[in-house]
VEXVEXNU-840817 format. One line per field, with one value per residue (C-alpha): residue number from 1; residue in three letters; z negated, x, y negated. Coordinates in nm, 3 decimals, always signed. Layout:
<atoms>
n	[NUM;...]
res	[ALA;...]
w	[Z;...]
u	[X;...]
v	[Y;...]
</atoms>
This chain:
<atoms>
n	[1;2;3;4;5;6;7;8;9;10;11;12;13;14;15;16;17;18;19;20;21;22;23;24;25;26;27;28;29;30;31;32;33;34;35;36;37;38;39;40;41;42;43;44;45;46;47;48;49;50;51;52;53;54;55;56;57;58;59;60;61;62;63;64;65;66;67;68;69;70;71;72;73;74;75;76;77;78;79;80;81;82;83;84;85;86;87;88;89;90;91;92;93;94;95;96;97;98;99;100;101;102;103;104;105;106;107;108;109;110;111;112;113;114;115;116;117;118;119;120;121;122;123;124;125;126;127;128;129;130;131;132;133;134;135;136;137;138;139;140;141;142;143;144;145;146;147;148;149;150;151;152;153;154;155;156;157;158;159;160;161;162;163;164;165;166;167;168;169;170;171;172;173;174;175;176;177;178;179;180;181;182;183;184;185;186;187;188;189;190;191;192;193;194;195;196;197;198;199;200;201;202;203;204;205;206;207;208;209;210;211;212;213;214;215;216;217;218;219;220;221;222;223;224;225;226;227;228;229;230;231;232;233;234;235;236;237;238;239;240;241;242;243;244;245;246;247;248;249;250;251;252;253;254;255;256;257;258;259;260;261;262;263;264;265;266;267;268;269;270;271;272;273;274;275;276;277;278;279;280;281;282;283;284;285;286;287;288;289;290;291;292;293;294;295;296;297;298;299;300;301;302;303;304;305;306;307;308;309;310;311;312;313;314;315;316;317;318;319;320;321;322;323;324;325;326;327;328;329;330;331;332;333;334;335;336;337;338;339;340;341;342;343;344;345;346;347;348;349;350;351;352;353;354;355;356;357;358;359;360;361;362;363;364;365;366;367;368;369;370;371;372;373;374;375;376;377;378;379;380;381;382;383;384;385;386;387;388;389;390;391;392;393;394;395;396;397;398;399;400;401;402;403;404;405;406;407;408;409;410;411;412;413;414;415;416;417;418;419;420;421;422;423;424;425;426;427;428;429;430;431;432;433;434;435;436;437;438;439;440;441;442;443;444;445;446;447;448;449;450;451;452;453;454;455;456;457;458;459;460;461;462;463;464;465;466;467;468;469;470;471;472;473;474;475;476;477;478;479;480]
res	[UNK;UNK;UNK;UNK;UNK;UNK;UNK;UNK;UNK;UNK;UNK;UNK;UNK;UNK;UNK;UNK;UNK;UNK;UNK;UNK;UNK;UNK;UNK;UNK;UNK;UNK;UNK;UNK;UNK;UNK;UNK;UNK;UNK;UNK;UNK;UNK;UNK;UNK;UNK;UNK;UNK;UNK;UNK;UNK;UNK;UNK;UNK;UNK;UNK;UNK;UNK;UNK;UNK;UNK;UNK;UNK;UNK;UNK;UNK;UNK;UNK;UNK;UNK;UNK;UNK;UNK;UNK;UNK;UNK;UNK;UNK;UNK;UNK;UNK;UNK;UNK;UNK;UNK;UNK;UNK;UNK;UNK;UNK;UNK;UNK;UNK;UNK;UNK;UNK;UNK;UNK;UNK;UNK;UNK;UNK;UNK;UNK;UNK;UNK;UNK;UNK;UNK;UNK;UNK;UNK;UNK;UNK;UNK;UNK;UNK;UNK;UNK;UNK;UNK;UNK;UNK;UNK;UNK;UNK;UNK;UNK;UNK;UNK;UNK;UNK;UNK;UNK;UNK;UNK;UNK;UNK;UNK;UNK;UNK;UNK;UNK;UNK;UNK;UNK;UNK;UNK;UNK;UNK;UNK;UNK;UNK;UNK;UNK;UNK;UNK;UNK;UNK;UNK;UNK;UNK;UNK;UNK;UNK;UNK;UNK;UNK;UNK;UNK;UNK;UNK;UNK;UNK;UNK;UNK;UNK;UNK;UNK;UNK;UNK;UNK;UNK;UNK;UNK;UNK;UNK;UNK;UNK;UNK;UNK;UNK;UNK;UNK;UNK;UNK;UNK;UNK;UNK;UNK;UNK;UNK;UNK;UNK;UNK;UNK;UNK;UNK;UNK;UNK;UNK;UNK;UNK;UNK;UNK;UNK;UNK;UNK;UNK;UNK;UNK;UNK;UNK;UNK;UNK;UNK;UNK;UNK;UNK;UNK;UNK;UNK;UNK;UNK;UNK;UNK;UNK;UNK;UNK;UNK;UNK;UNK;UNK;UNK;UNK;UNK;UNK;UNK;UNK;UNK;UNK;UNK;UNK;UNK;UNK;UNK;UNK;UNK;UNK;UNK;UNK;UNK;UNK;UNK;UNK;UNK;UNK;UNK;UNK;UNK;UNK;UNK;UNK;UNK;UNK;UNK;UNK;UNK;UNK;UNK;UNK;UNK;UNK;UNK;UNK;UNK;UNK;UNK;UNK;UNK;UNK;UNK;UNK;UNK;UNK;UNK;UNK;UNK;UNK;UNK;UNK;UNK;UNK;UNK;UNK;UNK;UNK;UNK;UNK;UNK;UNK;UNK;UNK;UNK;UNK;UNK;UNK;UNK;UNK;UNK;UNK;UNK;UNK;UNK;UNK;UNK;UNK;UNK;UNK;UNK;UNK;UNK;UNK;UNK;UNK;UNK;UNK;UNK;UNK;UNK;UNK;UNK;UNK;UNK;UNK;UNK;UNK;UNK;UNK;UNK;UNK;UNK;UNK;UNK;UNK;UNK;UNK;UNK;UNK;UNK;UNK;UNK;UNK;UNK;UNK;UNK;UNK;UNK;UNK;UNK;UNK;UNK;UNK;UNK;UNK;UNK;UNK;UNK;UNK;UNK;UNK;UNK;UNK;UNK;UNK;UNK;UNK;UNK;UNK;UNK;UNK;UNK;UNK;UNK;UNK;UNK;UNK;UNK;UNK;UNK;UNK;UNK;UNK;UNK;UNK;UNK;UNK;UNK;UNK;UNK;UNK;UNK;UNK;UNK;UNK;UNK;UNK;UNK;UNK;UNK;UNK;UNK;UNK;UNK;UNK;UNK;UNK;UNK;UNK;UNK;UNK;UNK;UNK;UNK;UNK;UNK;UNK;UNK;UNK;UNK;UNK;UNK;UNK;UNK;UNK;UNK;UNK;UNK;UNK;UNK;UNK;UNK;UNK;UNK;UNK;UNK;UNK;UNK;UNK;UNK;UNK;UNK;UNK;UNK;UNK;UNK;UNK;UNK;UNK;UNK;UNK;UNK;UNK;UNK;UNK;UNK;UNK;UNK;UNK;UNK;UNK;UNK;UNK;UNK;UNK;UNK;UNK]
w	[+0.898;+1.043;+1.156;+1.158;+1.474;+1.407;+1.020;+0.941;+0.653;+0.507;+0.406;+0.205;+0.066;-0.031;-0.188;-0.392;-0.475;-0.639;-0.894;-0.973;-0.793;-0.556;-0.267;-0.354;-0.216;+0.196;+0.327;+0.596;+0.514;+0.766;+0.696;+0.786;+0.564;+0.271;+0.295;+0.395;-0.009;-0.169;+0.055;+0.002;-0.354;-0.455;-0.161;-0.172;-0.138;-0.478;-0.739;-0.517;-0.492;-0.761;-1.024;-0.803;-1.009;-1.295;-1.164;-1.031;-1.408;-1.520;-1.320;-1.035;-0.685;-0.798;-0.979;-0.608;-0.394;-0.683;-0.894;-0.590;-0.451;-0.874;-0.921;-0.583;-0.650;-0.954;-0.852;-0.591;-0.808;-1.008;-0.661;-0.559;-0.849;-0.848;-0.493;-0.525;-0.787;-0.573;-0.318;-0.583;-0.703;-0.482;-0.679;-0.757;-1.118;-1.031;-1.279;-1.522;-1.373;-1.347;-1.699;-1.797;-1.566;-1.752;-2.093;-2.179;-2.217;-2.498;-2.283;-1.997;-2.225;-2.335;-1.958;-1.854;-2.097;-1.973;-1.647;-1.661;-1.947;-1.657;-1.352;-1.538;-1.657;-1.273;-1.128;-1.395;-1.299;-0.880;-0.873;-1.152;-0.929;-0.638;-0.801;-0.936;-0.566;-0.419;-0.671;-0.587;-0.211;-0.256;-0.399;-0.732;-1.054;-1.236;-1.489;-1.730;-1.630;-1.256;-1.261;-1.414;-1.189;-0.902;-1.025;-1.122;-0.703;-0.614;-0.812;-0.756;-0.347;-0.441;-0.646;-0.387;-0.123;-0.280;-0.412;-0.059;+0.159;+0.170;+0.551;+0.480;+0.205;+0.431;+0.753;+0.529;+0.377;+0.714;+0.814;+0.484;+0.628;+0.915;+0.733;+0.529;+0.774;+1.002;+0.663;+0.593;+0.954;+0.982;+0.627;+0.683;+1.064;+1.002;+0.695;+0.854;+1.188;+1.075;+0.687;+0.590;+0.466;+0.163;+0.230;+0.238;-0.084;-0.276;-0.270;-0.510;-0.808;-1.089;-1.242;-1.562;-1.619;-1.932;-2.291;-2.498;-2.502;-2.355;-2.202;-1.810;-1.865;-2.103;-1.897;-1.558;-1.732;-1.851;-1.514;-1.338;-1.431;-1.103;-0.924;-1.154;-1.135;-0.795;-0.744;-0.900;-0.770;-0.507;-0.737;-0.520;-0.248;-0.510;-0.664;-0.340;-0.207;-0.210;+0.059;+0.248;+0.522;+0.495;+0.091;+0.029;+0.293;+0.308;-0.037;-0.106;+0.207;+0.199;-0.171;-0.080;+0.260;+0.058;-0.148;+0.152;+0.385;+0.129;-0.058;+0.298;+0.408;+0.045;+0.052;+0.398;+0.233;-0.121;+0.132;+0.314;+0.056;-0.170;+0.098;+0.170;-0.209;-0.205;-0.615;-0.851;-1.140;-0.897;-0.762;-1.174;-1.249;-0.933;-1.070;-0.818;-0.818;-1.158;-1.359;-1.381;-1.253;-0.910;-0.851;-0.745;-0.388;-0.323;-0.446;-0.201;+0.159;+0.096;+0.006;+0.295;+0.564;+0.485;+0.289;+0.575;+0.664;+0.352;+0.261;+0.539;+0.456;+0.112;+0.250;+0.404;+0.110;-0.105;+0.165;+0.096;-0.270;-0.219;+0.002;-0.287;-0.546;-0.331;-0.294;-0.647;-0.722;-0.505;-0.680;-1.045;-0.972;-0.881;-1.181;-1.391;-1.210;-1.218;-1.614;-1.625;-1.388;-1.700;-1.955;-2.064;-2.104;-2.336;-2.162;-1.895;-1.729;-1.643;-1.524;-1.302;-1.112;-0.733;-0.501;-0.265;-0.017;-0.038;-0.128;-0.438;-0.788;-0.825;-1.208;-1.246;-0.969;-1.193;-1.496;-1.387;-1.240;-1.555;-1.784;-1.556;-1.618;-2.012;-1.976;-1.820;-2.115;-2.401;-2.230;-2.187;-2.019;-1.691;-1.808;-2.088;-1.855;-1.586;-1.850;-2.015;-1.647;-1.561;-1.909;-1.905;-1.568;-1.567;-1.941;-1.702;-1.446;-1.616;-1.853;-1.637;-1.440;-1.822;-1.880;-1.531;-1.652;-1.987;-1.814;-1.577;-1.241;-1.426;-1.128;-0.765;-0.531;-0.277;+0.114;-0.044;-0.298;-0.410;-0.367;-0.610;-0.663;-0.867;-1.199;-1.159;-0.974;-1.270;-1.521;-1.392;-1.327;-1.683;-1.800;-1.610;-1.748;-2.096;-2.031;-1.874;-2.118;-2.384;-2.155;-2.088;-2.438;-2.538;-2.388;-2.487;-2.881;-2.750;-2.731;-2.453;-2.698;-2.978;-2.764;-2.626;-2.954;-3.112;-2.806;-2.876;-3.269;-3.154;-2.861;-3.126;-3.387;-3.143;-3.016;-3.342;-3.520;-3.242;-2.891;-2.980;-3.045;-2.801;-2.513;-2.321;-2.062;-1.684;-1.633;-1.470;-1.701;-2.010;-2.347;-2.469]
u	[+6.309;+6.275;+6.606;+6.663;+6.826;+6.763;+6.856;+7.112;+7.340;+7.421;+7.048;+7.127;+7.477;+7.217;+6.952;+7.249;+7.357;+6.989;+7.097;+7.450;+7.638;+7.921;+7.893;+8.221;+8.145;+8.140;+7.806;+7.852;+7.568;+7.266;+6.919;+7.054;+7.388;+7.164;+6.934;+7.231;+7.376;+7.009;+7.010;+7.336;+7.342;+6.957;+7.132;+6.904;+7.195;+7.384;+7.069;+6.804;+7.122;+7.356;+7.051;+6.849;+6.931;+6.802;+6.461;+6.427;+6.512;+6.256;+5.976;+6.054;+5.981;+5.663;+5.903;+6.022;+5.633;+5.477;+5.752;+5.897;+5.615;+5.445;+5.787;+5.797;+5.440;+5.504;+5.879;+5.716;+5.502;+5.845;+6.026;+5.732;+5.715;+6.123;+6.103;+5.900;+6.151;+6.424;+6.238;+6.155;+6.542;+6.809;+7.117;+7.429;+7.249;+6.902;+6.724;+6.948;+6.872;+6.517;+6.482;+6.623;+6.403;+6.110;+6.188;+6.500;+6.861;+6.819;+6.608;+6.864;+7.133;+6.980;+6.880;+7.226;+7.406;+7.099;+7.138;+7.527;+7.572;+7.307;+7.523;+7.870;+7.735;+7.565;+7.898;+7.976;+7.707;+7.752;+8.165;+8.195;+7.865;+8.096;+8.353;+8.124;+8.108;+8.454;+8.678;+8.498;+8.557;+8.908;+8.970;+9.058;+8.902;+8.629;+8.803;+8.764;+9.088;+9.098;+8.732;+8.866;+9.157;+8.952;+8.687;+8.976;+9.125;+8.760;+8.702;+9.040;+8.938;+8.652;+8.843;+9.093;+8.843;+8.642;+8.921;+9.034;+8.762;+8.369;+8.372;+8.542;+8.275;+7.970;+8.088;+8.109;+7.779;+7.625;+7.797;+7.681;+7.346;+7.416;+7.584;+7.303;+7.047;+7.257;+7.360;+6.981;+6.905;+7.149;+7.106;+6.784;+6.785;+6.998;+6.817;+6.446;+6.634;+6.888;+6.817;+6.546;+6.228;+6.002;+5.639;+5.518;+5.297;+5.678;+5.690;+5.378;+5.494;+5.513;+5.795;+5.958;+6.375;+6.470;+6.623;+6.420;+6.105;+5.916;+5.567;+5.581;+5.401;+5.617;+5.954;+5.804;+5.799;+6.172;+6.253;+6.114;+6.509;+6.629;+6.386;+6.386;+6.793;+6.775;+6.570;+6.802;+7.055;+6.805;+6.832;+7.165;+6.988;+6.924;+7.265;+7.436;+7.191;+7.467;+7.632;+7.294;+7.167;+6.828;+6.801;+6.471;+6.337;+6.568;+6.666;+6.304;+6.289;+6.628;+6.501;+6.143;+6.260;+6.508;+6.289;+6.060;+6.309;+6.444;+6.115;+6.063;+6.380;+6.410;+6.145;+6.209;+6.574;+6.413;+6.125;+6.405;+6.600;+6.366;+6.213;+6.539;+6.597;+6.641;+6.634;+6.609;+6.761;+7.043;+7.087;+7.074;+7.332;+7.567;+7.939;+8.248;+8.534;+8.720;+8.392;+8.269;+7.922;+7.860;+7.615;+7.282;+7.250;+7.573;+7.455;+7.149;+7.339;+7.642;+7.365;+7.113;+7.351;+7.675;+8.000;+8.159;+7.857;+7.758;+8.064;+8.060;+7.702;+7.837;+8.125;+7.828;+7.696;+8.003;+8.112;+7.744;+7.804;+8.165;+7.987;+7.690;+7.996;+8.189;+7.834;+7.775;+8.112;+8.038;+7.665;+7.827;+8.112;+7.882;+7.638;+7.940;+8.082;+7.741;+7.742;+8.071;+8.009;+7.788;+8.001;+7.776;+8.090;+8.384;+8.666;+8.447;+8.787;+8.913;+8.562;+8.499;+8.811;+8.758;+9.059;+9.103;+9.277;+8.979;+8.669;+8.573;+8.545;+8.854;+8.921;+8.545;+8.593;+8.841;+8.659;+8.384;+8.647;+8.800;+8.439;+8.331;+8.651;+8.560;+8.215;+8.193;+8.472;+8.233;+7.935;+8.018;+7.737;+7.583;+7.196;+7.301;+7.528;+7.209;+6.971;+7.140;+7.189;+6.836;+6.709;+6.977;+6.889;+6.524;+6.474;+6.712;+6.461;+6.126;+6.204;+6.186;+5.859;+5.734;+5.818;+5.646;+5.333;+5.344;+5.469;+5.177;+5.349;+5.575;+5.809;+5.780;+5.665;+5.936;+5.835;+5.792;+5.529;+5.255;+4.956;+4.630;+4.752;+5.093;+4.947;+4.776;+5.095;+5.348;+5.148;+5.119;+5.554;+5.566;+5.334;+5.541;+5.854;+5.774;+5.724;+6.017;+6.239;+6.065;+6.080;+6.441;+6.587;+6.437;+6.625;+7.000;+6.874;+6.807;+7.165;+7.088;+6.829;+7.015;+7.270;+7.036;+6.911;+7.335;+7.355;+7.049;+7.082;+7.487;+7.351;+7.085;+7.397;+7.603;+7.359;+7.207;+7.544;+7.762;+7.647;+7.289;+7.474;+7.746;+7.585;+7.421;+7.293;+7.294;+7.286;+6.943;+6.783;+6.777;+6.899;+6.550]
v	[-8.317;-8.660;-8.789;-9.196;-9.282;-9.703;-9.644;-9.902;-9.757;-10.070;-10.112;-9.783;-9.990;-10.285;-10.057;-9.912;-10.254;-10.342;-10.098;-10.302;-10.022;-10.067;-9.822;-9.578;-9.236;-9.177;-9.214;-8.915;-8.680;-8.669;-8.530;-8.142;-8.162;-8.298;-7.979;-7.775;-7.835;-7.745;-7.443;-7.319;-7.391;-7.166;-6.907;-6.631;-6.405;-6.462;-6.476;-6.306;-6.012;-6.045;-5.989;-5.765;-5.474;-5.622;-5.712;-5.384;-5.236;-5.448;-5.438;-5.225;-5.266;-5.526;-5.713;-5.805;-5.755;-6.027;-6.198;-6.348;-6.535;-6.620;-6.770;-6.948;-7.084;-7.259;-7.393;-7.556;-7.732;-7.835;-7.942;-8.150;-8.344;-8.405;-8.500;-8.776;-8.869;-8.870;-9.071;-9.339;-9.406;-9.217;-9.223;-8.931;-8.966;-8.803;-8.686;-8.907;-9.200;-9.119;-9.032;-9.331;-9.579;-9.365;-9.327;-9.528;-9.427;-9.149;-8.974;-8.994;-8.878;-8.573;-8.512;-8.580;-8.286;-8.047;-8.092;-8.080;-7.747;-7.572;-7.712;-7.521;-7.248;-7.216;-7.246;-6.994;-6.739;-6.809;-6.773;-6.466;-6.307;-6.350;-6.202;-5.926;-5.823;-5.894;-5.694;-5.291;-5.461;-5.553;-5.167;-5.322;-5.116;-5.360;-5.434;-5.768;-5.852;-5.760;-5.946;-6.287;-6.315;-6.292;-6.548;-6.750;-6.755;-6.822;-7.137;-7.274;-7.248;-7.402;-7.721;-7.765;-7.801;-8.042;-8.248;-8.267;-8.381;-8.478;-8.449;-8.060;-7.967;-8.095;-7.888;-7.599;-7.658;-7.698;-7.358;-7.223;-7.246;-7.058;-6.767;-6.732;-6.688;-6.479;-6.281;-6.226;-6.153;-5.891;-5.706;-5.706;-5.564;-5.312;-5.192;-5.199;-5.016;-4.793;-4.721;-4.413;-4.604;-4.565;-4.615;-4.941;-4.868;-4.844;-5.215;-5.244;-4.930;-5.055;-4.895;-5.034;-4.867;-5.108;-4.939;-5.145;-4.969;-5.272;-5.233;-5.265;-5.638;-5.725;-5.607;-5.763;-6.104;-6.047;-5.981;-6.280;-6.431;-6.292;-6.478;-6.799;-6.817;-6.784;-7.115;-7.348;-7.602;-7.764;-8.146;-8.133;-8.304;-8.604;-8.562;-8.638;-8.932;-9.150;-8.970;-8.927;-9.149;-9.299;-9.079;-9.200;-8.950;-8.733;-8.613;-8.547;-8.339;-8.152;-8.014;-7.902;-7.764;-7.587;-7.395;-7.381;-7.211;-6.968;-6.829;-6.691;-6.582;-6.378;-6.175;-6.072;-5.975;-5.827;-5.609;-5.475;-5.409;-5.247;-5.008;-4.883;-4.755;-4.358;-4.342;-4.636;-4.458;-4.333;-4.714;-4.868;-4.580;-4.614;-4.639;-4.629;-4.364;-4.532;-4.522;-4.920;-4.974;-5.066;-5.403;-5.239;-5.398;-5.230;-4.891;-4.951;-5.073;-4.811;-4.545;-4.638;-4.740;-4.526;-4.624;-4.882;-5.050;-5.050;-5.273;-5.449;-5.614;-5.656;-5.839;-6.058;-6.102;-6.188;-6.485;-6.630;-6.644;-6.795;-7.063;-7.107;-7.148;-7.416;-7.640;-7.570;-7.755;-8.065;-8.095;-8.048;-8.306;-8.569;-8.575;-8.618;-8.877;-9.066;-9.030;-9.108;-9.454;-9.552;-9.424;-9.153;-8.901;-8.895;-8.997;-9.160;-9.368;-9.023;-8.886;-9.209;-9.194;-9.191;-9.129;-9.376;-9.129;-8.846;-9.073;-8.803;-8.794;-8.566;-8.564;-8.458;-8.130;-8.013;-8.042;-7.855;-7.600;-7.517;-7.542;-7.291;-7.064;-7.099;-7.100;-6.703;-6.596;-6.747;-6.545;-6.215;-6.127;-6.188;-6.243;-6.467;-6.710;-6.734;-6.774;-7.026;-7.188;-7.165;-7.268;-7.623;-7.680;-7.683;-7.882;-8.138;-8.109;-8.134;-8.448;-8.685;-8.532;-8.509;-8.913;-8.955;-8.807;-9.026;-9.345;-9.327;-9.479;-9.711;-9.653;-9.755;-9.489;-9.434;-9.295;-8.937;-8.908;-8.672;-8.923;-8.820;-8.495;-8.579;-8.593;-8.206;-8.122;-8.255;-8.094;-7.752;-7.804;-7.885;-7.587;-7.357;-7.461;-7.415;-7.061;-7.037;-7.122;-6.936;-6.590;-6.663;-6.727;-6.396;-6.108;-5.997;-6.047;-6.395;-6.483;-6.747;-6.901;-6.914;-7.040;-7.338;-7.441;-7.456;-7.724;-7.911;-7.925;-8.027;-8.242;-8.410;-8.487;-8.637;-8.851;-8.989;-9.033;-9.185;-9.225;-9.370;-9.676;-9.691;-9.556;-9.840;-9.638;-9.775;-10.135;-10.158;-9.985;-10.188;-10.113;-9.932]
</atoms>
């Protein structure tokens, strides 16, 4: 990533400005910390690991060999065409603000509650995946109420370290990065040296465990959530451009090196991982000494590598996810505030708040804090929360890559674009994520679908009875 040295931030203040928005959050974040949030925040070892057992019910060991790189293909194709997004207007709204320089502010709005209903129930899914892993660690049965309590300590670390301190949350971010990698590096040595090995050929069996009686087609498709949960979170680069340096490069870059970086560094995780199974049925069915089932990556380091390196790794792990959860806060925080800047939320004085000791949006860290807490009671259970996630998240992601397409450059090109190829590029983003959202609302007796369509018919009500008229949308973008 091409750092700046000469890059004056005030230009970035003035470019802000344009948009008839006062510079109020630190400008501290360099090219690294920006890619540092995207990184942390898709961190191969929460989704990649914390729904690894149900890819491998699923599809088996190809769900890992070929879902990986089908879903990495086509979510590059989605980054790509965001990126050049970001590069064209770098504000903490993203996709929002996009949206609405494309289509007007009813399109914004509707992006807006996507993006922000995936951004909870992701904190939702990262923190209670955490916690997933740290209660067997802490010796503490699995119970509902041992399992809450301990995703409840998590995300109030992760709120009081956000409310306190940008400068805090980047460092971490940046160190995020570095336990990742080292986490990966580590698993995955000591699994390829020390664990018993299947053949290579066990990565390719196709192998289908699920109770509905699904063909193995059918279940490998249903199983493609673990990788498509895994890549979400990377708009974070875009949602915190006005704490980057020199955004208009760098946002676009921190996002597609993001997905770049960790597409490779998870397979090299899920081939290790997957050679090193004994028994799948034995790893699906692990439970501990009480009786409560036992996360499936667990089952496989304890089983490969022996009870206290087997924890140890999982230890590993569970940091990683805490780190994922504490970025995921930061992102979430900021879209909020940004809706709440143009009075997009209810409440929006509260939302907009900035403390003038910390320089963040504190009122909105705690909001997404407690929605989170709610948000993994409501769901119940762990597919339906990261489906829903996923499903939010990407509609959020592909509208305004969808009013691209139909606006036909109606907005500037920023430093970072596409060139001849975005059209074929946006469309085949937009393909793909019709399909995903139709495989995810399916499983679970399509509770996350039925789900989905509640908050659009509810979204769709709001809008045309009250907000359609009182919601002005941001200043520069016209009253459309």
């Amino acid at each position: 990533m091409t750092e700046h040295p000469h890059h004056d931030a005030k230009e970035d203040a003035q470019d802000l400005g344009k948009l008839g928005y006062a510079q109020e959050l630190f400008r501290t974040m360099g090219g690294f910390s920006n890619f540092a949030i995207s990184f942390s925040i898709i961190s191969i070892l929460t989704g990649a690991v914390t729904l690894y057992g149900h890819g491998l019910k699923m599809g088996g060991p190809a769900q890992m060999s070929l879902g990986w790189p089908l879903v990495t293909f086509f979510t590059m194709m989605v980054v790509m065409s965001m990126a050049e997004l970001a590069s064209a207007l770098p504000t903490s709204g993203a996709m929002y603000h996009w949206a609405c320089a494309l289509g007007g502010k009813g399109w914004g709005w509707f992006t807006a509650w996507f993006n922000i209903i995936g951004q909870i129930a992701a904190i939702a899914g990262i923190d209670y995946g955490c916690a997933l892993f740290v209660t067997p660690l802490l010796g503490l049965e699995a119970t509902t109420q041992n399992l809450l309590l301990v995703y409840g300590a998590i995300l109030l670390s992760h709120a009081l370290i956000n409310h306190f301190g940008i400068k805090l949350v980047s460092w971490l971010n940046d160190f995020s990065v570095t336990v990742h990698i080292i986490g990966v590096i580590v698993i995955v040595g000591a699994l390829l040296l020390f664990a018993p090995k299947q053949p290579a050929s066990f990565f390719f069996a196709r192998i289908t465990s699920n109770d509905e009686g699904w063909s193995y087609g059918w279940a490998f498709v249903i199983g493609l959530l673990q990788a498509m949960w895994t890549y979400t979170g990377y708009d974070a680069s875009a949602s915190v451009s006005e704490e980057t340096v020199d955004p208009r490069r760098r946002a676009p870059w921190g996002m597609v090196m993001a997905v770049v970086v960790s597409s490779i560094v998870g397979y090299l995780l899920l081939i290790a991982l997957t050679l090193s199974i004994k028994d799948i049925s034995g790893v699906l069915s692990a439970k501990d000494a009480s009786g409560n089932d036992v996360p499936a990556v667990i089952a496989i380091m304890i089983g490969a590598l022996g009870a206290r390196a087997g924890s140890l790794f999982s230890w590993l792990a569970a940091i990683a996810m805490w780190f994922c959860g504490l970025s995921a806060v930061t992102w979430s925080s900021r879209v909020i505030w940004a809706f709440a800047r143009d009075e997009g939320m209810p409440m929006s004085a509260l939302w907009k708040k900035v403390s003038h000791k910390h320089g963040t949006p504190v009122n909105t860290i705690w909001l997404c804090v407690i929605a989170a807490f709610l948000a993994a009671v409501y769901s119940g259970a762990y597919a339906v929360i990261t489906s829903i996630s996923t499903i939010g998240l990407y509609l959020s992601y592909i509208i305004p890559v969808f009013l691209h397409v139909r606006a036909k450059q109606k907005l500037e090109r920023g430093p970072w674009h596409l060139g001849n190829y975005s059209f074929f590029i946006n469309v085949i983003a937009i393909v793909w994520v019709i399909f995903l959202c139709v495989i995810l609302s399916l499983p679970d007796n399509m509770r996350s679908g039925k789900s989905m369509l509640a908050v659009i018919i509810l979204l769709g009500l709001w809008y045309g009875l009250r907000e359609r008229k009182r919601f002005a949308g941001p200043a520069w973008a016209g009253n459309e």
